[in-house]
Each structure stands twice: as structure tokens, then as C-alpha cells.
N, C-alpha and C positions, 0 to 999 in steps of 0.2 A: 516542490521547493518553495511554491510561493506562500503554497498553507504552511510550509513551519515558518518559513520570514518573518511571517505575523505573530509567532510567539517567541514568548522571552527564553533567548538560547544562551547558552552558556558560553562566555567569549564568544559572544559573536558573531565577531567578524570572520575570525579563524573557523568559525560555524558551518556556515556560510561559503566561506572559500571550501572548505572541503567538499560542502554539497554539490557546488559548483563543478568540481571534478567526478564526479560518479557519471559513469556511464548511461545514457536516456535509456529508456525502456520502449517499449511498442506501446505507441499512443490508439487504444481502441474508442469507437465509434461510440453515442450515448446509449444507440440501440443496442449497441455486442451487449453493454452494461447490463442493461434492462431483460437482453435473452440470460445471459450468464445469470443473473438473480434467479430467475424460473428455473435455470437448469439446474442450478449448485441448491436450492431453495434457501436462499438466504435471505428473506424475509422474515423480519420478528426477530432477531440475531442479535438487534440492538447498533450496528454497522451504519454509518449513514452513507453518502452517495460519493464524495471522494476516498472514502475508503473501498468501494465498493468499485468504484473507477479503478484503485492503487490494484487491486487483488487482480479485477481484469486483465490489467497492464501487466500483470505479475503471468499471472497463464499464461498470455498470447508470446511473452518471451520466456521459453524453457530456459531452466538455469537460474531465476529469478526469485530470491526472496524477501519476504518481508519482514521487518528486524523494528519491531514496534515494542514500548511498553503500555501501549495501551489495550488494555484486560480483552475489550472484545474484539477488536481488532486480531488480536493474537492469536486470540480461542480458534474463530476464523481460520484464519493464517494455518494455525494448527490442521485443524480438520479436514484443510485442502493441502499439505503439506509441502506448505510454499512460507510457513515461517522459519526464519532463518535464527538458533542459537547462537550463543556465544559461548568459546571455549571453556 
């Protein structure tokens, strides 16, 4: 929540409030991170380390996806089939 804060969101505040309401996810360890990358090999992917955290966090809660438009991120997201589309 706190890395999209820092970028320019559309209304907001209304932004903002909404994120506020979404459900937390399971907050993993730096190490799960760092075995998760060796195990998924997601190294070279182009991904950096909060995204890499987000996808973590995303496994460790079944039911969880990721709803990004950003290209590698998604690819990602895809290939672990934890990106979430839209209707």
C-alpha cells in the first residue's frame, strides 16, 4: 500500500480509501522471499524485490491474486497463475 502511496493515483484519496479496505494478505519472511526465487527461478525475470515479496505473499495466502499492469509483473503473476483478470 505504501509503494503505490508514493505514486500518482488517480483521485486519490478515494484511491487510497479503497486500498485501505482490501483484505491484508500473509506477510512472508525475507528469507521465504529469497527460497521462493530459487524455487520458482525467478531470477533474470526483470521483477524486483517488492514484487517478488507481493507474489510471496500471494502463494503463502491460497485464493490470492495479483491484478497489476505492469508487463513483468504480470508475465510472472501469469506463469504462477496467481494473476488475477478482469471481466
Amino acid at each position: 500500500m505504501a509503494e503505490l502511496a508514493l505514486g500518482s493515483l488517480p483521485d486519490r484519496r478515494k484511491t487510497l480509501e479503497y486500498l485501505d479496505r482490501l483484505t491484508p494478505i500473509r506477510t512472508v519472511s525475507l528469507a521465504d522471499v529469497r527460497h521462493m526465487i530459487e524455487a520458482r527461478n525467478l531470477s533474470g525475470r526483470g521483477i524486483g524485490l517488492t514484487d517478488a515479496h507481493l507474489i510471496a505473499s500471494c502463494l503463502a495466502t491460497p485464493g490470492t491474486q495479483i491484478w497489476t499492469s505492469d508487463q513483468k509483473l504480470g508475465k510472472v503473476a501469469e506463469s504462477l497463475g496467481i494473476r488475477a483478470h478482469l471481466p
